[in-house]
C-alpha positions as CSV (number, residue, x, y, z in Angstrom):
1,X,-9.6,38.4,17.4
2,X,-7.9,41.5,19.2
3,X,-9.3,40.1,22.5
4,X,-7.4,37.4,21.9
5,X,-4.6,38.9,20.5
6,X,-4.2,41.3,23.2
7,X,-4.0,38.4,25.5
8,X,-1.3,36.5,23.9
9,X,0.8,39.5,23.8
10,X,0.2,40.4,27.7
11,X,0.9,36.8,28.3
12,X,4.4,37.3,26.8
13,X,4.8,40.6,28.7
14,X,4.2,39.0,31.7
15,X,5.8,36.3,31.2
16,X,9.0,38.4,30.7
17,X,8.4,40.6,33.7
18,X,8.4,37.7,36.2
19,X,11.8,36.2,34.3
20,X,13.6,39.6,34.6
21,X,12.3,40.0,38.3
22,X,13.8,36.3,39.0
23,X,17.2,37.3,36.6
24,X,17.8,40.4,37.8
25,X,15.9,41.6,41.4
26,X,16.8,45.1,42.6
27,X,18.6,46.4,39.6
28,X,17.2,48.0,36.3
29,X,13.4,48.8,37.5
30,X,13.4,51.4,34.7
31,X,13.7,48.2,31.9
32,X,10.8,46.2,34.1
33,X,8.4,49.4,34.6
34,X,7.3,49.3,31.0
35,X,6.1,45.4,31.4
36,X,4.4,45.9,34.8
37,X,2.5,48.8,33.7
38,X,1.0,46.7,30.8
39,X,0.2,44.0,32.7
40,X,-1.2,46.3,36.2
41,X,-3.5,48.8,33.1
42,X,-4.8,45.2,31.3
43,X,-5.9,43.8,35.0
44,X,-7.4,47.1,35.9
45,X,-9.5,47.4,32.4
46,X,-10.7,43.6,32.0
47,X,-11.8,43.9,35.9
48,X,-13.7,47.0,35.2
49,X,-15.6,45.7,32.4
50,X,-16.6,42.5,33.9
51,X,-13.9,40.1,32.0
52,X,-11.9,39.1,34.9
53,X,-13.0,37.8,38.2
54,X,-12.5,38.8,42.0
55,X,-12.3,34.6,43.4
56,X,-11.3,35.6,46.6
57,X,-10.6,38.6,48.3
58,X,-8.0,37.1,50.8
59,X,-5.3,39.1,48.9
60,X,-7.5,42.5,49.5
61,X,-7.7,41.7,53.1
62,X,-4.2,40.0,53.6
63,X,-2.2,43.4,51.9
64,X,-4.8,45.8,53.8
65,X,-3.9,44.4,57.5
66,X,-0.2,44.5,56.7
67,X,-0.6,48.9,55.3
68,X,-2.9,49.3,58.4
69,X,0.5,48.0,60.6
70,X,2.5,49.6,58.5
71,X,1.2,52.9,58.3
72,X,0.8,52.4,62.2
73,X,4.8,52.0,62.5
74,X,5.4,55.2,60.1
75,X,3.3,57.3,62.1
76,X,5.0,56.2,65.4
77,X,8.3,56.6,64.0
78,X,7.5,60.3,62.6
79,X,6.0,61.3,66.3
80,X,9.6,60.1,67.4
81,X,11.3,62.4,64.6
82,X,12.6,59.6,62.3
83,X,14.2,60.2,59.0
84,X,11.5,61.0,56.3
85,X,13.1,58.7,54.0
86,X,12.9,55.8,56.3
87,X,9.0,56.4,56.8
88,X,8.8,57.0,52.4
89,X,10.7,53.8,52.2
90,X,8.0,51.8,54.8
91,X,5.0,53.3,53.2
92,X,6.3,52.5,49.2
93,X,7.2,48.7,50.5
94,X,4.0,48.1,52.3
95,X,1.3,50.2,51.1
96,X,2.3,51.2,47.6
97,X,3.2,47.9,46.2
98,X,0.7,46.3,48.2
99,X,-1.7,47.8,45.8
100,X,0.5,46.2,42.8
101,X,0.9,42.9,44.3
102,X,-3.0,42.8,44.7
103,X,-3.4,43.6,40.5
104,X,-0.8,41.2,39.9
105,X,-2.4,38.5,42.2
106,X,-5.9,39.4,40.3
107,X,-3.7,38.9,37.2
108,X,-2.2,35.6,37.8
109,X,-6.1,34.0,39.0
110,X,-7.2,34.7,36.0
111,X,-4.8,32.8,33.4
112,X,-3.7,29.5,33.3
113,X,-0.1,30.0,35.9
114,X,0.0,26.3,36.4
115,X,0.4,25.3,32.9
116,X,3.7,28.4,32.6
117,X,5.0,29.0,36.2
118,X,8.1,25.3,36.0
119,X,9.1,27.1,32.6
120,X,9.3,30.4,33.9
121,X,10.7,29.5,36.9
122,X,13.2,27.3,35.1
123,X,14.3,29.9,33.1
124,X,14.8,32.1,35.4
125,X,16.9,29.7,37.4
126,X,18.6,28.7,34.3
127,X,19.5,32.9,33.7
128,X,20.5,33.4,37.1
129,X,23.3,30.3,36.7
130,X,24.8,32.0,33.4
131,X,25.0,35.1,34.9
132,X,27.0,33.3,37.7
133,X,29.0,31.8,35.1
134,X,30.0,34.5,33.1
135,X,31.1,36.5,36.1
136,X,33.3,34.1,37.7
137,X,34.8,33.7,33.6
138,X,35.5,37.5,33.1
139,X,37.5,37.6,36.0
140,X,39.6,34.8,35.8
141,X,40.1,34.7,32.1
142,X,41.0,38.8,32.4
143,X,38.3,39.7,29.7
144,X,37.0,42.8,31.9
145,X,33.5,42.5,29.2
146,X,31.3,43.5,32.0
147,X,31.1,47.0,32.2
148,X,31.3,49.0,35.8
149,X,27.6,50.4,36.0
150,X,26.3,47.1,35.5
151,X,28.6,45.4,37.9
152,X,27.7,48.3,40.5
153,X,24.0,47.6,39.6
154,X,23.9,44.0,40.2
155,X,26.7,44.1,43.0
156,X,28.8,41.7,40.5
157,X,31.8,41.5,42.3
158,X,33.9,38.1,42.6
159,X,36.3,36.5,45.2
160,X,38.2,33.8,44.6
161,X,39.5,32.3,47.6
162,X,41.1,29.3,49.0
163,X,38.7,26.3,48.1
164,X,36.0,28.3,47.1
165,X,35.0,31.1,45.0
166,X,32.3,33.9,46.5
167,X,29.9,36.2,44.3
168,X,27.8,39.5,45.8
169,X,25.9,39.2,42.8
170,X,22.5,40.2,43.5
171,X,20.5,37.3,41.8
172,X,21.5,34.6,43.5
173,X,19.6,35.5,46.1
174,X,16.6,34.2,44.2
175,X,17.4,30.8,44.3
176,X,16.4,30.9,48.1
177,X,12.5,30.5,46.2
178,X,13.3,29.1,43.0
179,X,15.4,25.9,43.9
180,X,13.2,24.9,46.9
181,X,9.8,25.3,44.9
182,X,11.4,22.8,42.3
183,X,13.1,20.4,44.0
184,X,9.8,20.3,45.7
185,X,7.7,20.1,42.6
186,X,9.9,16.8,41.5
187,X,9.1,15.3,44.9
188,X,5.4,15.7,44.8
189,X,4.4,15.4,41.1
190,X,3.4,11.9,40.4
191,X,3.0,12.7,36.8
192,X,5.9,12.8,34.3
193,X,8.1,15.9,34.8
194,X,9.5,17.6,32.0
195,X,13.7,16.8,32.3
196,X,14.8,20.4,31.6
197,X,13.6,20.7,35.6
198,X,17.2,18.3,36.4
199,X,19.1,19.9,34.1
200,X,18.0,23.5,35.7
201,X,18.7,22.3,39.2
202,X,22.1,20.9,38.3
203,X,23.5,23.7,36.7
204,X,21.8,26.1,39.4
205,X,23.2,24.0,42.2
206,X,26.7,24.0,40.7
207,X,26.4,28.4,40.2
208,X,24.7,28.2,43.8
209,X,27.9,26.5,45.2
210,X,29.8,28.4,43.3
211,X,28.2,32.1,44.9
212,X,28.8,30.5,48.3
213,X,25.8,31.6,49.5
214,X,26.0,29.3,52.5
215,X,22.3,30.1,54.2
216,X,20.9,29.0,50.9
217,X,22.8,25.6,51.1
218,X,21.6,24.4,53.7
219,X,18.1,25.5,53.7
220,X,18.7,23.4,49.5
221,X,19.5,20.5,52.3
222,X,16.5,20.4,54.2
223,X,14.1,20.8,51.6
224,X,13.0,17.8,51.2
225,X,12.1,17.3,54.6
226,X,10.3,20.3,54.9
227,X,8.4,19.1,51.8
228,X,7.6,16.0,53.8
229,X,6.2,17.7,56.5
230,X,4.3,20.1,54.9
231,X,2.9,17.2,52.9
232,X,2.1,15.4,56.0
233,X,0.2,18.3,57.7
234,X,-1.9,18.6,54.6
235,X,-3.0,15.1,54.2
236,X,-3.0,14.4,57.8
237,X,-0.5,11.3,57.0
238,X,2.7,10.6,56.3
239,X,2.7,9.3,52.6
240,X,5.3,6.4,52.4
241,X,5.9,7.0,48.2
242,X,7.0,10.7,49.5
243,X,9.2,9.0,51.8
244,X,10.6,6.8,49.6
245,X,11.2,9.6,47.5
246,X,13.2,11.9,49.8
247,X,15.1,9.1,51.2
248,X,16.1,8.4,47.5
249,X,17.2,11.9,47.4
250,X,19.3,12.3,50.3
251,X,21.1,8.6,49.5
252,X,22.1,10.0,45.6
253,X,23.2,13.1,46.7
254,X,25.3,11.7,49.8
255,X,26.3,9.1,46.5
256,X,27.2,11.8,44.4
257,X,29.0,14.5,47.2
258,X,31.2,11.5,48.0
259,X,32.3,10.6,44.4
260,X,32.7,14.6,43.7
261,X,34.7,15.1,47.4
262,X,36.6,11.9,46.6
263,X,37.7,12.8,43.1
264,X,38.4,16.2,44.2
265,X,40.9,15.0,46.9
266,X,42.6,12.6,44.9
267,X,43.7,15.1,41.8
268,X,44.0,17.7,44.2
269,X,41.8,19.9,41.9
270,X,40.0,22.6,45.1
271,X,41.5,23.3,48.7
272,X,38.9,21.0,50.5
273,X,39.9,22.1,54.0
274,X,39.4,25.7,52.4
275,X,35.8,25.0,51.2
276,X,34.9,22.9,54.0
277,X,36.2,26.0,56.3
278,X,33.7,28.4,54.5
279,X,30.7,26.0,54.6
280,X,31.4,25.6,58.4
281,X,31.8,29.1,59.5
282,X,28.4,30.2,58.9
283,X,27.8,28.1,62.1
284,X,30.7,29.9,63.9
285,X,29.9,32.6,66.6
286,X,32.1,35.9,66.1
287,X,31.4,38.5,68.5
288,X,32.7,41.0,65.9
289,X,31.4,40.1,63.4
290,X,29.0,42.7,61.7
291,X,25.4,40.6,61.7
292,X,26.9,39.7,65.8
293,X,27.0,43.5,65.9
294,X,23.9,44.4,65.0
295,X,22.3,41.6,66.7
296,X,23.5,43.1,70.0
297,X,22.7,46.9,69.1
298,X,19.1,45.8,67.9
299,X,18.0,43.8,71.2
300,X,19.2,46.8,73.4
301,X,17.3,49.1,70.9
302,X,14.0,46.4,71.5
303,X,14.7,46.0,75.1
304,X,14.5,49.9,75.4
305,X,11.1,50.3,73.7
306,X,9.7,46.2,74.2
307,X,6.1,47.2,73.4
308,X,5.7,49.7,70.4
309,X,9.7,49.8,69.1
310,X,10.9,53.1,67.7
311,X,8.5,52.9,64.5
312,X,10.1,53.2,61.1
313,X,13.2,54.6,60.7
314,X,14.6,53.8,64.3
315,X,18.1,53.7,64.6
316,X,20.2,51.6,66.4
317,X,24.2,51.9,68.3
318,X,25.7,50.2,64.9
319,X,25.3,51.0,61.1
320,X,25.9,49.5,58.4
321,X,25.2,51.9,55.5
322,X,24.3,55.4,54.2
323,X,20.9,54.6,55.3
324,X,21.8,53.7,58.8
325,X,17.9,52.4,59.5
326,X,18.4,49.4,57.4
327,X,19.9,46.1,58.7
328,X,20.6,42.4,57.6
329,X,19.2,40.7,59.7
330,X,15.5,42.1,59.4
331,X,13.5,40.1,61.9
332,X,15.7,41.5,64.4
333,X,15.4,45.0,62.4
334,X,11.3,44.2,63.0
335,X,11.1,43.9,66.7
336,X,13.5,46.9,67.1
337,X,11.2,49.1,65.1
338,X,8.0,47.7,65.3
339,X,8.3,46.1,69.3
340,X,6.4,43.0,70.3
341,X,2.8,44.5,69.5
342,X,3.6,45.4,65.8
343,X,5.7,42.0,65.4
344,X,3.2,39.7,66.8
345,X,0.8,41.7,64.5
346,X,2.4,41.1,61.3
347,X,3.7,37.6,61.8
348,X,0.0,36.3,62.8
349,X,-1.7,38.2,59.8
350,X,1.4,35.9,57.4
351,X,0.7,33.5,59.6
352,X,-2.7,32.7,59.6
353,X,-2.8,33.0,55.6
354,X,-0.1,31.0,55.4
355,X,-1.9,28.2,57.3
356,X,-5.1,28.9,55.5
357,X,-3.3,28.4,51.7
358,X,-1.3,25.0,53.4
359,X,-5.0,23.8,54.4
360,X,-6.7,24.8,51.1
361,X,-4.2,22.8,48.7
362,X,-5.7,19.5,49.3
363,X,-9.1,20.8,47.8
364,X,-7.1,20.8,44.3
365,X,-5.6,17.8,43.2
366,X,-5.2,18.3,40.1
367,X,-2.6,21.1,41.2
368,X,-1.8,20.2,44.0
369,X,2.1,19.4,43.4
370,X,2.5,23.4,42.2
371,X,0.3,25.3,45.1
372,X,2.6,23.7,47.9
373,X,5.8,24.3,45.9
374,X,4.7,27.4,45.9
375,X,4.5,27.6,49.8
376,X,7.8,25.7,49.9
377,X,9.3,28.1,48.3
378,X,7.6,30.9,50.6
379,X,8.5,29.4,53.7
380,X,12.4,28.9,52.1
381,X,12.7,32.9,52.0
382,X,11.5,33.4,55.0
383,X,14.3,30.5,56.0
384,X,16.7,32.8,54.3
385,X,15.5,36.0,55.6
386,X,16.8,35.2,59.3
387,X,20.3,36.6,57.5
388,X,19.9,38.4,54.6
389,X,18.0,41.4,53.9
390,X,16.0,39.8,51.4
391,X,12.5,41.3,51.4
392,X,13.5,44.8,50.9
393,X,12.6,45.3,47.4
394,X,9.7,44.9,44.8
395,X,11.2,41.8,43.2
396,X,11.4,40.1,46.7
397,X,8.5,41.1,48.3
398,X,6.3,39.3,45.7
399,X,7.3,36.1,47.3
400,X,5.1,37.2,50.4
401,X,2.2,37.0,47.5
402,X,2.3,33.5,47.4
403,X,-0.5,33.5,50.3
404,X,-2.9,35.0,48.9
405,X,-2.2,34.1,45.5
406,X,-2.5,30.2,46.4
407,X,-5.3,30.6,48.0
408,X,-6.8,32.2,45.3
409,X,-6.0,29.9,42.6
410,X,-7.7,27.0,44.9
411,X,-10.7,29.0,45.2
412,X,-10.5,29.6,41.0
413,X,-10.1,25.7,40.4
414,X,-13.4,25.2,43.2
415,X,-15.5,28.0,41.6
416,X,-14.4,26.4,37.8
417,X,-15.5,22.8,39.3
418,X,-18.9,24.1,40.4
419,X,-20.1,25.8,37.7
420,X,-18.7,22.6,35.0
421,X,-20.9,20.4,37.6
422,X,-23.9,22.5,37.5
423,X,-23.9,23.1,33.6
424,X,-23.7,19.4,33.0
């Protein structure tokens, strides 16, 4: 009875931890410490006696290629005199939570994540939007309710400009994982989906459009076809119901962005030239603008050391911050300080595991539909990475997990299969 007990009640810590890392990334570690230390001393005590099991070591040998390149880099950036925090921050991204992202890994094959990750994932979603909400309110209704060190802590600041409104707020960021992996989910499930999922991407797409985060927009757009393709590559043919069904998709939403634009125009309710303006400029080249900037200083920083980089900690002709080693745009940030060998490195090692978990879904059909959102919404980041500094923290990072982690639920579900075929 306090077996079971002590499970339910992890369950609900967990649970909560991976809602507060989706609500609020970055900000408050000290509230979300408690939950993961409960959850990371349960794994470690139910593995040691025997109660949970190891299904696949991919994660172990996935997280112990990228430390190996990572310590690599931090050594070759202290021989070149780098800043100590620079190499503390490489080794606690990379090697420290590597070891935590394992645990949690071991964690999540070892309880039933199918049957919990749309709610949690929907709730997360759901938080992030009234956040959104409630930001944009206290502005414009004047009720300053939001005090400064949590609008400092979750970089809450508003804009409200012609057409369109702009947030900084930290969160939002999230949706660059959570919106792909369930619009994806409601394109591959045959089954009946439960219809809080629409409701929690309506609302989220309406505080999405609302932050103006742009990069995120358009990856939202090309979802579905990525969820085609990756679909297709899996089962080696292009399925015509999954084609019907994105089709459908982009038809009601060109339905639906016409009605909106068209009301919108007629009561005159937004600047539409204005919003239209912000949507479009992300395409637009500026030499000076700051991501142009650093594009240019990183390349000549990489063209000066092409092979090995600087290591961790390099520096480049333009900063941005007080810690003048990190950038935006971090695959640029990557060959600069890692060079060609360490970048090539990395991305193969993602790579390859990446292709591995894609090839492995179609031996689970019975979850199929959640693995690959799960790489949907792994591959979205990544999308989103190109421009954001995105995986730079805890919270972010453990999209990186998904890997490893669908590769081991695959394996879990096979193992399960066996041993129910052989008792019977």
């Amino acid at each position: 009875m306090f077996s079971l007990n002590m499970k339910g009640l992890v369950g609900f810590i967990a649970t909560l931890l991976f809602i507060l890392i989706f609500i609020i990334p970055q900000a408050y570690f000290w509230i979300k410490l408690p939950f993961l230390g409960v959850v990371l001393l349960y794994v470690l005590v139910n593995v040691s006696s025997g109660r949970f099991e190891i299904y696949s070591y991919d994660s172990l040998k996935y997280y112990l290629l990228i430390a190996t390149i990572t310590v690599t880099w931090a050594l070759i950036g202290a021989v070149n005199g780098n800043h100590i925090m620079a190499l503390y921050d490489g080794i606690r991204l990379f090697v420290i939570y590597n070891l935590i992202f394992v645990l949690l890994i071991v964690y999540l094959t070892n309880i039933q994540i199918h049957r919990y990750v749309l709610l949690v994932t929907s709730i997360g979603s759901l938080g992030i939007a009234l956040i959104a909400f409630y930001t944009i309110a206290d502005l414009v209704l004047g009720l300053n309710s939001i005090p400064f060190s949590v609008r400092s802590e979750m970089y809450m600041q508003v804009g409200l400009h012609s057409g369109h409104t702009q947030l900084n707020n930290i969160n939002i960021g999230m949706y660059a994982f959570l919106l792909p992996f369930l619009i994806s989910y409601t394109l591959l499930e045959v089954d009946k989906k439960p219809k809080y999922i629409y409701l929690t991407l309506f609302i989220s797409t309406v505080a999405l459009v609302l932050g103006s985060r742009r990069a995120i927009i358009y990856i939202i757009f090309l979802i579905p076809l990525l969820c085609l393709f990756v679909d297709s590559f899996i089962t080696s043919k292009l399925r015509f119901v999954l084609l019907k069904r994105v089709i459908k998709i982009y038809v009601y939403s060109a339905i639906i962005i016409s009605i909106g634009l068209s009301l919108v125009i007629y009561h005159d309710l937004v600047d539409i030239n204005g919003f239209l303006d912000r949507l479009l400029d992300v395409l637009a080249t500026d030499e000076n603008s700051p991501r142009q900037l650093q594009f240019t200083a990183l390349m000549q920083g990489f063209y000066d050391n092409p092979i090995i980089g600087t290591g961790f900690g390099g520096i480049a002709s333009v900063t941005r911050s007080e810690t003048p080693w990190n950038y935006e745009l971090i695959y640029i940030k990557l060959l600069f300080h890692s060079g060609l060998l360490g970048t090539v490195a990395l991305v193969s090692i993602i790579g390859f595991y990446t292709l591995k978990a894609i090839k492995l879904c179609k031996l689970d059909r019975s979850n199929y539909s959640i693995n690959v959102s799960l790489i949907i919404g792994f591959l979205s980041i990544l999308i989103a990475t190109l421009t954001n500094p995105y995986l730079g923290s805890f919270d972010f990072l453990l999209a990186l997990a998904v890997p490893p982690l669908v590769i081991g639920l695959v394996k879990r579900d096979q193992h399960r299969t066996r041993c129910s075929v052989t008792y019977r």
